[in-house]
Every structure is written in C-alpha cells, then in structure tokens.
C-alpha positions in Angstrom: 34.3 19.9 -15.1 31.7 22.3 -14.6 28.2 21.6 -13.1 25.5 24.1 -13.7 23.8 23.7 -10.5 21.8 27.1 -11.1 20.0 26.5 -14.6 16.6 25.7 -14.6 16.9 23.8 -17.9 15.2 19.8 -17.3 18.1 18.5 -19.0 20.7 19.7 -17.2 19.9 17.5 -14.0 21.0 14.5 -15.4 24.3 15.8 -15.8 24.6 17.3 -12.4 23.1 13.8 -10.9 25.8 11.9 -13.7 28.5 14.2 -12.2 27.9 13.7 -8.4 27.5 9.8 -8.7 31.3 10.3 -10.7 32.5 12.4 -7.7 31.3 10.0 -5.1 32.5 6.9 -6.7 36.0 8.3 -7.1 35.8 10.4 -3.5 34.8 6.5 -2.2 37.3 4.5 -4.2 40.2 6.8 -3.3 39.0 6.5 0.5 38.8 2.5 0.2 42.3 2.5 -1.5 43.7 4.2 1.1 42.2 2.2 3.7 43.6 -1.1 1.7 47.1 -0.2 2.3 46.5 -0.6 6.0 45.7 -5.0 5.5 48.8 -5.2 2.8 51.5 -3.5 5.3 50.2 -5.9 7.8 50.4 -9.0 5.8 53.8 -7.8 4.3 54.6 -7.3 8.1 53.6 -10.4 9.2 55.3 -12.4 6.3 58.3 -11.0 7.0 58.5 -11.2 11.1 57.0 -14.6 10.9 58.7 -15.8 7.8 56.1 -18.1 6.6 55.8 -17.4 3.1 59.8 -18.6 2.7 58.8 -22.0 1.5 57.0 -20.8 -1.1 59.1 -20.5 -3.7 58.7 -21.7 -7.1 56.2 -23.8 -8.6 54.2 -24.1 -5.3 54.5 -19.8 -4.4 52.8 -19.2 -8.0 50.1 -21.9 -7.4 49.4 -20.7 -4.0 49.4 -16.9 -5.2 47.4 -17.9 -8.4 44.5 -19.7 -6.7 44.6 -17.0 -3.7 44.5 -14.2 -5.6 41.7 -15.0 -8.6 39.8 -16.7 -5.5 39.5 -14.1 -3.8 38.6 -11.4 -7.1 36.0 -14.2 -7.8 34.6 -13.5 -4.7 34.7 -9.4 -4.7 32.9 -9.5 -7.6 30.2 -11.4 -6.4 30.2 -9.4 -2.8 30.3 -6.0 -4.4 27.0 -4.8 -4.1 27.0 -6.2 -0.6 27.9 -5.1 2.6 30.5 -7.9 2.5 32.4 -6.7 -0.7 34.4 -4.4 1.8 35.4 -7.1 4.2 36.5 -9.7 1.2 38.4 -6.8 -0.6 40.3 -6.2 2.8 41.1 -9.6 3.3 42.6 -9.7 -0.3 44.8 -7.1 0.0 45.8 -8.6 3.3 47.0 -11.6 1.1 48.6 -10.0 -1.2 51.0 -8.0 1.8 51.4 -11.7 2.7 53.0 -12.6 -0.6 54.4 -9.6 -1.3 56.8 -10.1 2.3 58.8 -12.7 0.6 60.2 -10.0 -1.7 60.6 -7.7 0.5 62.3 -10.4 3.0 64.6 -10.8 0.3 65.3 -6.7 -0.4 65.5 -6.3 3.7 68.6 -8.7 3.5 70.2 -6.0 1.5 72.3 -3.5 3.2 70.3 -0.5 1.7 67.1 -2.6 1.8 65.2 0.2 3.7 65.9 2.7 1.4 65.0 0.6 -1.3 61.1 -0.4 -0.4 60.6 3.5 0.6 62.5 4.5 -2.8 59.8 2.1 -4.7 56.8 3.5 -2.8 57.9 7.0 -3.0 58.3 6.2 -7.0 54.9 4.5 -7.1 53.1 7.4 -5.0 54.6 9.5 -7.7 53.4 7.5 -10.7 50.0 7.5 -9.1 50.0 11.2 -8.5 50.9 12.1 -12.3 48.1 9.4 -13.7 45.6 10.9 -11.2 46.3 14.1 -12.7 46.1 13.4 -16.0 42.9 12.1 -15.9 41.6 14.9 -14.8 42.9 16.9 -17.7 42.7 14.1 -20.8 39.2 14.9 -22.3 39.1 12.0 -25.0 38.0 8.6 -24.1 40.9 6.0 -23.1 38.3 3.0 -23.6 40.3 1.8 -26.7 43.7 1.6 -24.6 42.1 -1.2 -22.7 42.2 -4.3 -25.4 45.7 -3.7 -25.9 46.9 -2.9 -22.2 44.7 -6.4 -21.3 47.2 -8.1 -24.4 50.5 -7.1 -22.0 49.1 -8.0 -18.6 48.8 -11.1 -19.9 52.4 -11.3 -22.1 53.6 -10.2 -18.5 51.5 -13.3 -16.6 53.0 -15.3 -18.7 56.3 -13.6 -19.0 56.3 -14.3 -14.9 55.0 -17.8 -14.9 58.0 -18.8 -17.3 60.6 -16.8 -15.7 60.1 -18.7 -12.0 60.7 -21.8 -13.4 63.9 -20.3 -15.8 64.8 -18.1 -12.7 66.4 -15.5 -15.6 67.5 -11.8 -13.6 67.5 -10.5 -17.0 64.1 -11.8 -17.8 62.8 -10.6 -14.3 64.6 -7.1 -15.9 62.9 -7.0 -18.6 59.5 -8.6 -17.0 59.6 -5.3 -14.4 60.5 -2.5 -16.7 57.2 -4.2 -18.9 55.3 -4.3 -15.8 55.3 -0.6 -14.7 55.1 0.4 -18.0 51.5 -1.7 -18.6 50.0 -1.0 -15.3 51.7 2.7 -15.0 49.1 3.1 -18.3 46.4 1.0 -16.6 46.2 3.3 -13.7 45.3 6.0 -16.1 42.8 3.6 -18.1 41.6 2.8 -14.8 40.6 6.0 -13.2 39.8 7.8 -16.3 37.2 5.6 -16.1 36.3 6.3 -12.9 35.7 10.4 -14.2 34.0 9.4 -17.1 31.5 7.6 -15.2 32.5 4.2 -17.3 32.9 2.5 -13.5 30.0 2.9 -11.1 31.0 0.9 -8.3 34.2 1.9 -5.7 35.1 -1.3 -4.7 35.8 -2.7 -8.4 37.4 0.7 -9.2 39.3 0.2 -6.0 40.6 -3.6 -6.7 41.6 -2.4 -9.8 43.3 0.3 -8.4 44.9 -1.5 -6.4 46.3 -4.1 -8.9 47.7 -1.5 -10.8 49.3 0.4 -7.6 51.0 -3.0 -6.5 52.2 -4.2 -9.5 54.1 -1.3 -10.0 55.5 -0.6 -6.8 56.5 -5.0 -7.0 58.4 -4.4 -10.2 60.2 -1.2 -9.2 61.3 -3.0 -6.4 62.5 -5.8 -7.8 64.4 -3.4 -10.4 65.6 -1.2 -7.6 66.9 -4.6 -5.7 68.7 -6.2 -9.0 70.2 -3.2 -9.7 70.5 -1.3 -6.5 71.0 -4.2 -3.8 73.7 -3.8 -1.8 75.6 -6.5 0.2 77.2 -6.4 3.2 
C-alpha cells in the first residue's frame, strides 16, 4: 500500500486519512487480540485447577455456553463505542477460557496432553500468521466469501448442537476438520476487512478475531486428542 504523503493534490488526503484510520484500527485490534489471550488462559486455568465447569456436560454445558456467549456479544456490541466495550470484551474472553478448560481437562488426562494443546496453538498461530499475510497481498475484495462462510458457521452450530446429544467421535471428526476449514477462511474474510477499511472499529474486528482464532485452535484440539490422545 502506498501513501503519497508528499503530493499536494486535494484529493489525495482522503486517501492518506482512509489509510491511517485502516492502520490504526488493525495496529489496535491486533494489540486488543493480544491482550484477550491473557483473560482466556486464565479462565482455561481456572476451569481446569478448580474443575467447575465438569458438570457441565451436555444439554446443560451448551445452554450455559449459548446464553453466556451471545449475552455477552450482545453486550460488546452495544459497549463498543464506549469506554466499557474493552472491559465486557475481556470478561468474554475470560468466559470462553472458562469453557474452553473442560476440553482441555479432558486432553490434560492424556499422557501426551501437553504436547497436544501447545501442538494446537502452535498450529493455530501458524494458520493466523499465513491469513494475516495474505491479506496483505490479496487485492480483490473477499466481501462475497462472507454469505457463504456465515451458511457453514451455522451447518457447524448446528452440526455441534446435534452431535452433544448423539455424542458421535466421527461426527465431532468431521464437525472439527469443517470447523477450521470455515473459520481458517473467516480469519482471512475477517481481517481483509480490516485493510480494506470495510471494519472501522477494533473491538468488533477484535471479537471477531477472536472467534475465528478459538474456534480453530478448539477443533484442532479436539482432532489432535481423537486422534493423537494417548493413554496411560
């Protein structure tokens, strides 16, 4: 991207202005993303030391997650513009490291369990890194992925409602590898929006971010502990 900071051409300050707002918000939303990680380890943390997420299995886990997690993205979206929107968008991703601490109970009782949470976060790191990257490079608009990425994120809500009552491994298979396909592409969607200027606020680039960054590295672990668990 190149910014003709020099010209003395009226219309080229728009661009520049249109440019730096683009750099900021992503600058801002990469910052914020960062800092969300912080809340999730310690909710995953203190799920898993505490174990008080263990009862929540089944129907009672997915109505507790549901109504947690659309409660609180009701409320970021009406804080964003606020000096709370920060604050709520912490506390949600401290949630969802609360939730998220039943799985990774669960892959911890494995013997390689370790190894397979830092193998799914070095993966996800790695899927981030290439989509960040490529929407540096991709000139062409992605806004016509989004109808049909928003068709599988809800095939895979559905998809995961079903399975926790059928309790399937191959559907959970097949849910996962779905999964980080979708939101590997909605992480591009996502911040090529964020260059393009097509999402001017950081904390809704952020929580969207951040949806795509956990589902994937959920459904890569849950792959890597189907397929790579092993027992004592």
């Amino acid at each position: 991207m190149t910014e003709q900071v020099h010209t003395i051409d009226p219309g080229s300050y728009g661009d520049v202005a249109s440019a730096e707002q683009r750099n900021r918000v992503l600058r801002n939303t990469y910052w914020l993303l960062a800092l969300s990680l912080v809340p999730t380890v310690l909710g995953a943390w203190l799920g898993v030391a505490t174990g008080i997420t263990k009862s929540l299995g089944g129907g009672l886990g997915l109505v507790v997650f549901l109504g947690g997690a659309f409660g609180f993205m009701y409320a970021i979206e009406k804080t964003k513009n606020s000096a709370a929107g920060v604050p709520v968008l912490l506390g949600f991703t401290f949630f969802m490291g609360l939730m998220l601490s039943r799985m990774i109970a669960m892959v911890l009782g494995f013997k390689n369990g370790p190894d397979l949470i830092m193998t799914a976060f070095g993966g996800t790191a790695g899927v981030f890194f290439v989509m960040a990257s490529l929407s540096s490079v991709i000139k062409r608009s992605l806004e016509g992925m989004g109808k049909w990425l928003f068709v599988g994120a809800i095939a895979i809500m559905v998809g995961g409602i079903i399975n926790v009552f059928v309790g399937s491994t191959a559907g959970m298979m097949a849910i996962s590898m779905m999964s980080i396909a979708v939101f590997s592409a909605y992480m591009l969607y996502d911040l090529k929006r964020i260059v393009d200027g097509g999402e001017t606020n950081y904390i809704s680039a952020t929580l969207a971010l951040y949806l795509d960054i956990i589902n994937v590295f959920q459904s890569l672990l849950a792959l890597l502990g189907i397929m790579g668990g092993e027992r004592d």
